[in-house]
N, CA, C and O atoms as a Maestro MAE file, in Angstrom:
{
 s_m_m2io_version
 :::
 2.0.0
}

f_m_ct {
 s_m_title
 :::
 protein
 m_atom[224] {
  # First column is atom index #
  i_m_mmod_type
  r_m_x_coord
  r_m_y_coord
  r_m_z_coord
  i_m_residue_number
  s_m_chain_name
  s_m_pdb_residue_name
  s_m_pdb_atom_name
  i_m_atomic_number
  :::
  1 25 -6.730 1.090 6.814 1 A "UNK " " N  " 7
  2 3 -6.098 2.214 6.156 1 A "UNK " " CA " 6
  3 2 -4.822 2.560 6.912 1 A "UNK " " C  " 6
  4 15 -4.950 2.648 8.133 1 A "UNK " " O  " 8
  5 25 -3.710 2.755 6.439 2 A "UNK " " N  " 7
  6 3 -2.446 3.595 6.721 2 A "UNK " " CA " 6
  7 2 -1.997 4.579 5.972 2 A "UNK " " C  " 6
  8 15 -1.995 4.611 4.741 2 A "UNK " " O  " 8
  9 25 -1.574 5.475 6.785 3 A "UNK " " N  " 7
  10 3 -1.565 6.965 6.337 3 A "UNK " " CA " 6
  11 2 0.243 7.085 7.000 3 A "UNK " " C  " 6
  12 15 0.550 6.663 8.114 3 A "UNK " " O  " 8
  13 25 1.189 7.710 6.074 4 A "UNK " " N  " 7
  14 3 2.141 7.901 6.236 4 A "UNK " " CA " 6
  15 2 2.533 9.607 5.888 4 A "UNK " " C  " 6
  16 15 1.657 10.345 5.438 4 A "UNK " " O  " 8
  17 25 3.763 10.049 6.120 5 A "UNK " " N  " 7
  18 3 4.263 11.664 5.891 5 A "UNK " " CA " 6
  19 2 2.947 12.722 6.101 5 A "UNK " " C  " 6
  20 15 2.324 13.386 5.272 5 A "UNK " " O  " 8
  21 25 2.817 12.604 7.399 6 A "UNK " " N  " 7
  22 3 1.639 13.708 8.008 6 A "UNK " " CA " 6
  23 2 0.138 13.688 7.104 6 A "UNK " " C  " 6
  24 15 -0.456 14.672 6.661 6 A "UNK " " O  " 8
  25 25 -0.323 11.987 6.973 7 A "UNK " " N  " 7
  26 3 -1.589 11.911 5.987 7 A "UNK " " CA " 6
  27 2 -1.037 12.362 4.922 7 A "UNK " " C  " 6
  28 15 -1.792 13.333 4.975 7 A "UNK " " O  " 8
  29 25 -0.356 12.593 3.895 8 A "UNK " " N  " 7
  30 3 0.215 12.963 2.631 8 A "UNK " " CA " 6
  31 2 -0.159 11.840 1.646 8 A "UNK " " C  " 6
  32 15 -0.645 11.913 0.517 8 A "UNK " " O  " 8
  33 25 0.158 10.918 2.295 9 A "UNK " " N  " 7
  34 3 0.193 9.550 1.444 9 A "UNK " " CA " 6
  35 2 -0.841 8.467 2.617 9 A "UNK " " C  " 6
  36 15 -0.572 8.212 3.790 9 A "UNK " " O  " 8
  37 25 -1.762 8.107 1.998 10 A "UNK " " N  " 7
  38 3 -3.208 7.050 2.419 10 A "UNK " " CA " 6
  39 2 -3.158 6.029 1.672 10 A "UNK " " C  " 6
  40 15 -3.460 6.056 0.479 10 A "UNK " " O  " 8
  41 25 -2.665 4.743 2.460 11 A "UNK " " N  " 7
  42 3 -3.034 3.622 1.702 11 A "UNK " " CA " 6
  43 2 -4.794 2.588 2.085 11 A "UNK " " C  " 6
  44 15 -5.311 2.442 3.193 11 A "UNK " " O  " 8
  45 25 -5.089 2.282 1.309 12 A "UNK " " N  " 7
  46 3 -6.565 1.599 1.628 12 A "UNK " " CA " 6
  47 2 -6.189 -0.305 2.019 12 A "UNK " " C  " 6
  48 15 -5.221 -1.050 2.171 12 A "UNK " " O  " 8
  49 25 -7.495 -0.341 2.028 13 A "UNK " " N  " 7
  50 3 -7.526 -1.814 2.176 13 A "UNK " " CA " 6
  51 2 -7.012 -2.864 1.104 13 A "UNK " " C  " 6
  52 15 -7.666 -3.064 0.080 13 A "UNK " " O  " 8
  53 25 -5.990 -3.437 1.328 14 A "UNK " " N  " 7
  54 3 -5.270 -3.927 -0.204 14 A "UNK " " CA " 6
  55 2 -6.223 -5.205 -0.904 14 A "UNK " " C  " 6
  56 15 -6.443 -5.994 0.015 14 A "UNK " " O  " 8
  57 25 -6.847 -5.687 -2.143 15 A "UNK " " N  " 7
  58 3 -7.437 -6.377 -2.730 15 A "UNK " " CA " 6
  59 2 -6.505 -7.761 -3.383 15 A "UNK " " C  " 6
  60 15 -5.366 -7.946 -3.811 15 A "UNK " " O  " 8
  61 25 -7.649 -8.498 -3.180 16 A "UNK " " N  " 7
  62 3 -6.965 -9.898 -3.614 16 A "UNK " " CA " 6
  63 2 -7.381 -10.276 -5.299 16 A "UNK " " C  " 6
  64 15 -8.382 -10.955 -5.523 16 A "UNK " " O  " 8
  65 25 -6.725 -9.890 -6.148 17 A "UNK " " N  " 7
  66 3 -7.248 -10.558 -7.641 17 A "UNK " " CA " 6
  67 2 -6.425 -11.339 -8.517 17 A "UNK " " C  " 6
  68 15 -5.194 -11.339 -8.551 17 A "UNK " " O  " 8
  69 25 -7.294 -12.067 -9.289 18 A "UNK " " N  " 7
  70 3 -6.407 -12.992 -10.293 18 A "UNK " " CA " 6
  71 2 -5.301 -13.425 -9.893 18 A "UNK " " C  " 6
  72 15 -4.786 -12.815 -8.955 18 A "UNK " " O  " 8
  73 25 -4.731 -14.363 -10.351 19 A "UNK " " N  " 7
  74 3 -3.347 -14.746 -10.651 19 A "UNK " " CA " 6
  75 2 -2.429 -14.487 -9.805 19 A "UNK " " C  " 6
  76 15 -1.321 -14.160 -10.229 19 A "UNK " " O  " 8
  77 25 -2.659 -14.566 -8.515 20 A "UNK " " N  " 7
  78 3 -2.191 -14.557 -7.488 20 A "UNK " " CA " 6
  79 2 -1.166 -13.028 -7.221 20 A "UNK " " C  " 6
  80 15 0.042 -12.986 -6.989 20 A "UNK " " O  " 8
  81 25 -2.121 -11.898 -7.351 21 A "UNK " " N  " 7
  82 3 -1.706 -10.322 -7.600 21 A "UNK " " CA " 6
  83 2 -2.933 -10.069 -6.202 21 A "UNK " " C  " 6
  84 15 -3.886 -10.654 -5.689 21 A "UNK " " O  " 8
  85 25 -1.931 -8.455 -6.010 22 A "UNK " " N  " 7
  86 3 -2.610 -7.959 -4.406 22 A "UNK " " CA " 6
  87 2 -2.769 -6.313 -5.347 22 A "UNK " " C  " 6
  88 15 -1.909 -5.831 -6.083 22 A "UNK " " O  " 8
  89 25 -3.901 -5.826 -5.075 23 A "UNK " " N  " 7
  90 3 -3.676 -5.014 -5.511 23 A "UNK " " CA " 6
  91 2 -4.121 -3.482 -4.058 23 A "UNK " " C  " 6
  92 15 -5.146 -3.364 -3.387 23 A "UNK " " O  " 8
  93 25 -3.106 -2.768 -4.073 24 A "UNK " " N  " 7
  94 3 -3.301 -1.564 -2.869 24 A "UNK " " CA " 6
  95 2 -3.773 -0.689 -3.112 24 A "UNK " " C  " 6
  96 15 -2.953 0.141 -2.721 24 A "UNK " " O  " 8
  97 25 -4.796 -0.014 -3.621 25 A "UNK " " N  " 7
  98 3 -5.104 0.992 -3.729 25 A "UNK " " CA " 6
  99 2 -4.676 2.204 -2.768 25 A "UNK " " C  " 6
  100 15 -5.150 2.126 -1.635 25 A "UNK " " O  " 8
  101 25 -3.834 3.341 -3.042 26 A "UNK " " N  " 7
  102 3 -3.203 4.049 -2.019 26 A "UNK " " CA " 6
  103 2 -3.783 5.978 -2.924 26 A "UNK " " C  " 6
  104 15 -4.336 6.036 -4.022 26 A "UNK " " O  " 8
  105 25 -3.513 6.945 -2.255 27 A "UNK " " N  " 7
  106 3 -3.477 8.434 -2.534 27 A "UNK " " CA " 6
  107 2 -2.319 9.008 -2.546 27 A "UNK " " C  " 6
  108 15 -1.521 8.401 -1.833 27 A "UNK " " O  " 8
  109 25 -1.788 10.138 -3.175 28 A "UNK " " N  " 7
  110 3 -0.904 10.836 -2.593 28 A "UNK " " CA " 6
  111 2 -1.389 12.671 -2.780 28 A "UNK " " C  " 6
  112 15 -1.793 13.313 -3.749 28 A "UNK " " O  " 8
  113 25 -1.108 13.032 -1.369 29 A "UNK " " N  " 7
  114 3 -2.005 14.701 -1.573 29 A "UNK " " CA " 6
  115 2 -0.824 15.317 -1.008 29 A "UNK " " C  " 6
  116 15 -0.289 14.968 0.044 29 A "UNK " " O  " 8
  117 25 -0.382 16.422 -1.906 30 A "UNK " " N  " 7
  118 3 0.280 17.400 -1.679 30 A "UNK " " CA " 6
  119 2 0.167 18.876 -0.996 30 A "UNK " " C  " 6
  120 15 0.132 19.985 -1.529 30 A "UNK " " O  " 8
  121 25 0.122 18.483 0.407 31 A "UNK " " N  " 7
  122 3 -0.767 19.749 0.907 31 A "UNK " " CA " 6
  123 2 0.566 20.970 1.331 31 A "UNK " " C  " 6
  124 15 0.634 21.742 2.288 31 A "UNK " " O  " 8
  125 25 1.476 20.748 0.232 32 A "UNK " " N  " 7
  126 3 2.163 21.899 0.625 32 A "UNK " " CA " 6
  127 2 1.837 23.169 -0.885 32 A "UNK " " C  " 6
  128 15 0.981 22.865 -1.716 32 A "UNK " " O  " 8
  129 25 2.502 24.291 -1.000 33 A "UNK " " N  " 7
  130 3 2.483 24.886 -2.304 33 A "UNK " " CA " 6
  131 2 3.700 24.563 -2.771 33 A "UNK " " C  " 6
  132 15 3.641 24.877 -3.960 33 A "UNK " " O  " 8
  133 25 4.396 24.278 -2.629 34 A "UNK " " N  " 7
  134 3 5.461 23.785 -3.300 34 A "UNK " " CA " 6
  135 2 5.657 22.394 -3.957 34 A "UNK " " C  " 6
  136 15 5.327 21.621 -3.057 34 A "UNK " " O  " 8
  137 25 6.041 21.595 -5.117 35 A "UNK " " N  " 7
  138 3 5.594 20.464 -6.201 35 A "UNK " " CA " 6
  139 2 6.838 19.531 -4.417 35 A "UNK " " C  " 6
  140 15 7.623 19.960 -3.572 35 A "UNK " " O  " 8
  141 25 6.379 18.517 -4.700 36 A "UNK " " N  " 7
  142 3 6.886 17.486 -3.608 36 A "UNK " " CA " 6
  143 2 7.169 16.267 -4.571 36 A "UNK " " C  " 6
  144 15 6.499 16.162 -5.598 36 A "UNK " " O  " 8
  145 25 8.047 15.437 -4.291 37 A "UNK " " N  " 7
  146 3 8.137 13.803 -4.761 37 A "UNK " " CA " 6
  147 2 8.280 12.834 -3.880 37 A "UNK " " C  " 6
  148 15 9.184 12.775 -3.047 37 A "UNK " " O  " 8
  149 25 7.263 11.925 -4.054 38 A "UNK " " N  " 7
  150 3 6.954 10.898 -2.933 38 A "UNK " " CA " 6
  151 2 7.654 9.434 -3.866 38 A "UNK " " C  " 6
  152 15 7.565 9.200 -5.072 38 A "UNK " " O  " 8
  153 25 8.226 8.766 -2.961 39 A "UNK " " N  " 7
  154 3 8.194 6.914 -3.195 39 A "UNK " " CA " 6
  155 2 7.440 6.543 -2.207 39 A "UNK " " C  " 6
  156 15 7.598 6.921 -1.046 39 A "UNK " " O  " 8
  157 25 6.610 5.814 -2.579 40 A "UNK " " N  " 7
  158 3 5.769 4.808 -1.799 40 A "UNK " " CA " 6
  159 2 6.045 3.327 -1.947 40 A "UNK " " C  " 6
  160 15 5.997 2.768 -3.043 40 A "UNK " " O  " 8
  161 25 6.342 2.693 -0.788 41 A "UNK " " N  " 7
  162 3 6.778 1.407 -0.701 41 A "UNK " " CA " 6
  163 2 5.789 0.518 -0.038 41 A "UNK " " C  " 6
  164 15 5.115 0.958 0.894 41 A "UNK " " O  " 8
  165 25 5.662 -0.668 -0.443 42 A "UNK " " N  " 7
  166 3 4.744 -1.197 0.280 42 A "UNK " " CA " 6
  167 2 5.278 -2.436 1.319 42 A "UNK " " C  " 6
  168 15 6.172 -3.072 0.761 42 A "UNK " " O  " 8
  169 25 5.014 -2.873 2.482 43 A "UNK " " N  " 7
  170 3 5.330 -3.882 2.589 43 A "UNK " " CA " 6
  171 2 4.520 -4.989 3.133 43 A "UNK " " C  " 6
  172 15 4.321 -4.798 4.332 43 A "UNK " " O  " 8
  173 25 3.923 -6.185 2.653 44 A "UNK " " N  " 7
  174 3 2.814 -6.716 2.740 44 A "UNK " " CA " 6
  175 2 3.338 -8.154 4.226 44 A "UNK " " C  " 6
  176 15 4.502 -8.532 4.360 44 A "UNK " " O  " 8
  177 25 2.542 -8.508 4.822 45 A "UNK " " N  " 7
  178 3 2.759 -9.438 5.539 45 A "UNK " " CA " 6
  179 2 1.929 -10.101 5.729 45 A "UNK " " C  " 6
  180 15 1.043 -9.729 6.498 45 A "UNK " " O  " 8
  181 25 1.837 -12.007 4.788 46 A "UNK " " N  " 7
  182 3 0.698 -12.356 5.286 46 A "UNK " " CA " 6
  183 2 0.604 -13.344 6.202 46 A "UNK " " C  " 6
  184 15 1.476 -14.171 6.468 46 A "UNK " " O  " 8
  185 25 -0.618 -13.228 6.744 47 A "UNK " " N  " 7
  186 3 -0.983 -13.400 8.388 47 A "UNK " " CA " 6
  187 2 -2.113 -15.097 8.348 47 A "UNK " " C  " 6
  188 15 -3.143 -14.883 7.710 47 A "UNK " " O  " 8
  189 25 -2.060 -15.994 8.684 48 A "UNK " " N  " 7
  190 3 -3.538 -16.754 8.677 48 A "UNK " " CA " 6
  191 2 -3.002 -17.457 7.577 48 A "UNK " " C  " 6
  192 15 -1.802 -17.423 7.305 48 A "UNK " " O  " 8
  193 25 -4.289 -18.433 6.588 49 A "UNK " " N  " 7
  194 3 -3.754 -19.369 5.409 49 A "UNK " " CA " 6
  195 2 -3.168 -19.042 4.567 49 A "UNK " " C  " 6
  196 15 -3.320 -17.909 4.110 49 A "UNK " " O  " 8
  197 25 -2.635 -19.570 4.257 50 A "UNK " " N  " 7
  198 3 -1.441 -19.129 3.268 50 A "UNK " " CA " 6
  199 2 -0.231 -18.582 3.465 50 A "UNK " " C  " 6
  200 15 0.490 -18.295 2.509 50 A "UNK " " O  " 8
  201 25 0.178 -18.345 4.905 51 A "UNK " " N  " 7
  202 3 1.380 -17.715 5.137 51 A "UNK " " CA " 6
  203 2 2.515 -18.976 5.221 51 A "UNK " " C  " 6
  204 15 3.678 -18.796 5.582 51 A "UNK " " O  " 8
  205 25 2.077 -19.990 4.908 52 A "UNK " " N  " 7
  206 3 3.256 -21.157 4.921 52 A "UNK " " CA " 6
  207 2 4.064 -20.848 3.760 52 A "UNK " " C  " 6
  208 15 5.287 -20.968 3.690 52 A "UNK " " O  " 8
  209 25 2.990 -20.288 2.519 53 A "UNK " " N  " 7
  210 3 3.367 -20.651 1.507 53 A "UNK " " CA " 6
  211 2 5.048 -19.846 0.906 53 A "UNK " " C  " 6
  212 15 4.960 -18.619 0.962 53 A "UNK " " O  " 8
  213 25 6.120 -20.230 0.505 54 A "UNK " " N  " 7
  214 3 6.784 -20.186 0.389 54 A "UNK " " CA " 6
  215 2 7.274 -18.686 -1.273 54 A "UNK " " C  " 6
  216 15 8.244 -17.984 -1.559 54 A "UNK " " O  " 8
  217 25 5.712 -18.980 -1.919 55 A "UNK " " N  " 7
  218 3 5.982 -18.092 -3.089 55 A "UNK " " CA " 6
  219 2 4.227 -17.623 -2.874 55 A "UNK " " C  " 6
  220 15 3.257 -18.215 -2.402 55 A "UNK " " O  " 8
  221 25 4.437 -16.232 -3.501 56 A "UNK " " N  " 7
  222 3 3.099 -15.484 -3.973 56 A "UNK " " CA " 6
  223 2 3.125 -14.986 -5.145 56 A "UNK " " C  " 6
  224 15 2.139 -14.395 -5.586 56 A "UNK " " O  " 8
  :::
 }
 m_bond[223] {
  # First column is bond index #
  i_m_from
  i_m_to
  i_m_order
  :::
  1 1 2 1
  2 2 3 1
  3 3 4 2
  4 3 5 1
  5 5 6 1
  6 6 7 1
  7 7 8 2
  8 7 9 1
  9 9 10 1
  10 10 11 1
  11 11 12 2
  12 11 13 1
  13 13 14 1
  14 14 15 1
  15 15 16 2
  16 15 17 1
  17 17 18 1
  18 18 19 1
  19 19 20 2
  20 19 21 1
  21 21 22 1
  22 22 23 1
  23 23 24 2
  24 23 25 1
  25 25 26 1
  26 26 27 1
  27 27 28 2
  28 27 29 1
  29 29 30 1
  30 30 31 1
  31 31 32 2
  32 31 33 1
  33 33 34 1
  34 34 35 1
  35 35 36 2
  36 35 37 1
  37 37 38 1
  38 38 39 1
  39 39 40 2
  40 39 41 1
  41 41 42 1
  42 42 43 1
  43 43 44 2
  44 43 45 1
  45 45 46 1
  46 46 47 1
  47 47 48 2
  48 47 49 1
  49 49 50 1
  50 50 51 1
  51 51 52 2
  52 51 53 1
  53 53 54 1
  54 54 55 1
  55 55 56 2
  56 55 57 1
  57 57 58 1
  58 58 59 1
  59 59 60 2
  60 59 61 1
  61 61 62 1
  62 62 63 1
  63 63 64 2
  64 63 65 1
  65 65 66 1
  66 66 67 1
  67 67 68 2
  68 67 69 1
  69 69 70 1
  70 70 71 1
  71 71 72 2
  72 71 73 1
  73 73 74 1
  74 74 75 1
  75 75 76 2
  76 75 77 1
  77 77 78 1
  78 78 79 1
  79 79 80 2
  80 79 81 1
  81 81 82 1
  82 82 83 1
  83 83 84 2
  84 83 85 1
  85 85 86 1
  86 86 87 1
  87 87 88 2
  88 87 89 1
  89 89 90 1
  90 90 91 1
  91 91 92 2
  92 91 93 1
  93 93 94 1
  94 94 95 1
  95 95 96 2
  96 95 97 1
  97 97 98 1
  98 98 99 1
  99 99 100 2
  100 99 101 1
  101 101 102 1
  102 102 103 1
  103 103 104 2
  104 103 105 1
  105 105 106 1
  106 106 107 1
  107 107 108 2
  108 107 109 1
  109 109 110 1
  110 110 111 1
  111 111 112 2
  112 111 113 1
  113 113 114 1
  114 114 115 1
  115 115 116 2
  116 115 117 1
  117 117 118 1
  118 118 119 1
  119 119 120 2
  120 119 121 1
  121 121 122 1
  122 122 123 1
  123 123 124 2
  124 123 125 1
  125 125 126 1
  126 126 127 1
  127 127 128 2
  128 127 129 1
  129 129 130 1
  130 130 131 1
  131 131 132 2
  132 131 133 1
  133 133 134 1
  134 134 135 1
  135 135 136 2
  136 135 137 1
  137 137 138 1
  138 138 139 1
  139 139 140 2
  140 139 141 1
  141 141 142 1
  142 142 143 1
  143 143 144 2
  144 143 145 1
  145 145 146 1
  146 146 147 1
  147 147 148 2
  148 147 149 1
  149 149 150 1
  150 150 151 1
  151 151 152 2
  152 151 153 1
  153 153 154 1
  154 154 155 1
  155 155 156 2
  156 155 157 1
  157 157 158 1
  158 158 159 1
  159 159 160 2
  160 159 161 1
  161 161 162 1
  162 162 163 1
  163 163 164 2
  164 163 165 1
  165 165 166 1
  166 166 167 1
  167 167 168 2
  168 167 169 1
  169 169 170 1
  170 170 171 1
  171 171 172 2
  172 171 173 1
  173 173 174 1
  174 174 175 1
  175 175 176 2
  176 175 177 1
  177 177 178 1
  178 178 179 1
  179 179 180 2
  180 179 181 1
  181 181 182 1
  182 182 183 1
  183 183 184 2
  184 183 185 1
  185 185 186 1
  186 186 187 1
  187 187 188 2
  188 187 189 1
  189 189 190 1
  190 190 191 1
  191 191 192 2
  192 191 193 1
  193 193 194 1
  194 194 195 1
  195 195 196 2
  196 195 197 1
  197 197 198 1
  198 198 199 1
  199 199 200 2
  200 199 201 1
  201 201 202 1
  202 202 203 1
  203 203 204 2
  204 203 205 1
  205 205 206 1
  206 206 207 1
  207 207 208 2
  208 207 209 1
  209 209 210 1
  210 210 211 1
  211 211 212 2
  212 211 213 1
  213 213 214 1
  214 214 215 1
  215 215 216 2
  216 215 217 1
  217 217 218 1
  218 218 219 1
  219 219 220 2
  220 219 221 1
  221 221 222 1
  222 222 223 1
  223 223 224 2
  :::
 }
}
């Protein structure tokens, strides 16, 4: 899990499915009273087999 902007935004353990797609399941909690706008970016790095590979 990674948690960014003071735990605001929680990303989980990212999933491997189909057709060569990652999927991240992430949160975003607004713990202020005031409406907020978040971008969430991801950036993936892979580590072990498959990191030769040139396309995902």
């Amino acid at each position: 899990m990674a948690s960014a902007d003071h735990s605001e935004v929680l990303a989980d353990t990212p999933h491997r499915l189909p057709y060569m797609l990652l999927q991240v399941p992430f949160t975003i909690t607004n713990n202020s009273h005031e409406t907020a706008m978040r971008s969430v970016y991801f950036t993936v790095e892979i580590i072990g087999e498959g990191a030769a590979r040139t396309s995902f």
